[in-house]
C-alpha positions in Angstrom: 102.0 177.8 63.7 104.8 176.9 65.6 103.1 176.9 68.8 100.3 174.8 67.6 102.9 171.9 65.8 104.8 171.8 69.8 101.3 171.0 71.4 99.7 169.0 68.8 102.5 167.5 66.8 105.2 167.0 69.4 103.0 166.6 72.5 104.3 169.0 74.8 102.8 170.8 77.7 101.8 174.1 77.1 104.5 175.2 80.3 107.3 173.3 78.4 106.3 175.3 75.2 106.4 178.3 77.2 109.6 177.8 78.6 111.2 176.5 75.2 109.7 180.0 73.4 110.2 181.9 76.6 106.3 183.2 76.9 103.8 182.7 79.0 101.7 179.3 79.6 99.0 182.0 78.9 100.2 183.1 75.5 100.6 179.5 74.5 96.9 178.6 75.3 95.6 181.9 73.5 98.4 181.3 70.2 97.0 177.6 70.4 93.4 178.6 70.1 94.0 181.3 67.2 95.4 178.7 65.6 93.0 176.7 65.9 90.2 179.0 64.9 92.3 180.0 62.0 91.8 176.2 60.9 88.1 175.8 61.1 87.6 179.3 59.0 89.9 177.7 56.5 87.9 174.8 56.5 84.8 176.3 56.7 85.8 178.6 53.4 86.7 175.8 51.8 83.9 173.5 52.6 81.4 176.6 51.9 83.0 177.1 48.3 82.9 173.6 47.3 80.9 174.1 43.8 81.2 170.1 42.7 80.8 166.8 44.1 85.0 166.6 43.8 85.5 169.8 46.1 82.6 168.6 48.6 84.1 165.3 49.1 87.4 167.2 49.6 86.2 169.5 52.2 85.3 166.8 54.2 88.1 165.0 53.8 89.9 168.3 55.1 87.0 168.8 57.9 88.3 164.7 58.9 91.7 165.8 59.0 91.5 168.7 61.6 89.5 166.2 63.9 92.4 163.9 63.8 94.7 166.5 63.9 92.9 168.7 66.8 91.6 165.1 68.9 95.0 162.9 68.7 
């Protein structure tokens, strides 16, 4: 979580992060991308589960999000 908020949120390089968290570039890119995955499951188990017409529209509301979130 915290990697993925310095990248996406804050806009830093993944060597900055790595310096600030004293890891890897490496580590940064593979935490970033579990993150990342970790998202679209959510999503995904969300959007799948969506039962009503309220819940569907909600899931992609949610799918939206992580594209604005993931393409900033």
């Amino acid at each position: 979580r915290q990697v993925f908020r310095m990248v996406r949120e804050d806009g830093l390089k993944y060597k900055e992060v790595a310096e600030i968290l004293q890891i890897s570039p490496r580590t940064v890119e593979t935490q970033l991308f579990r993150a990342i995955k970790k998202i679209r499951q959510e999503l995904e188990r969300t959007y799948a589960s969506s039962s009503t017409n309220s819940n569907h529209n909600q899931g992609q509301m949610l799918q939206a999000l992580l594209l604005l979130v993931l393409f900033q």
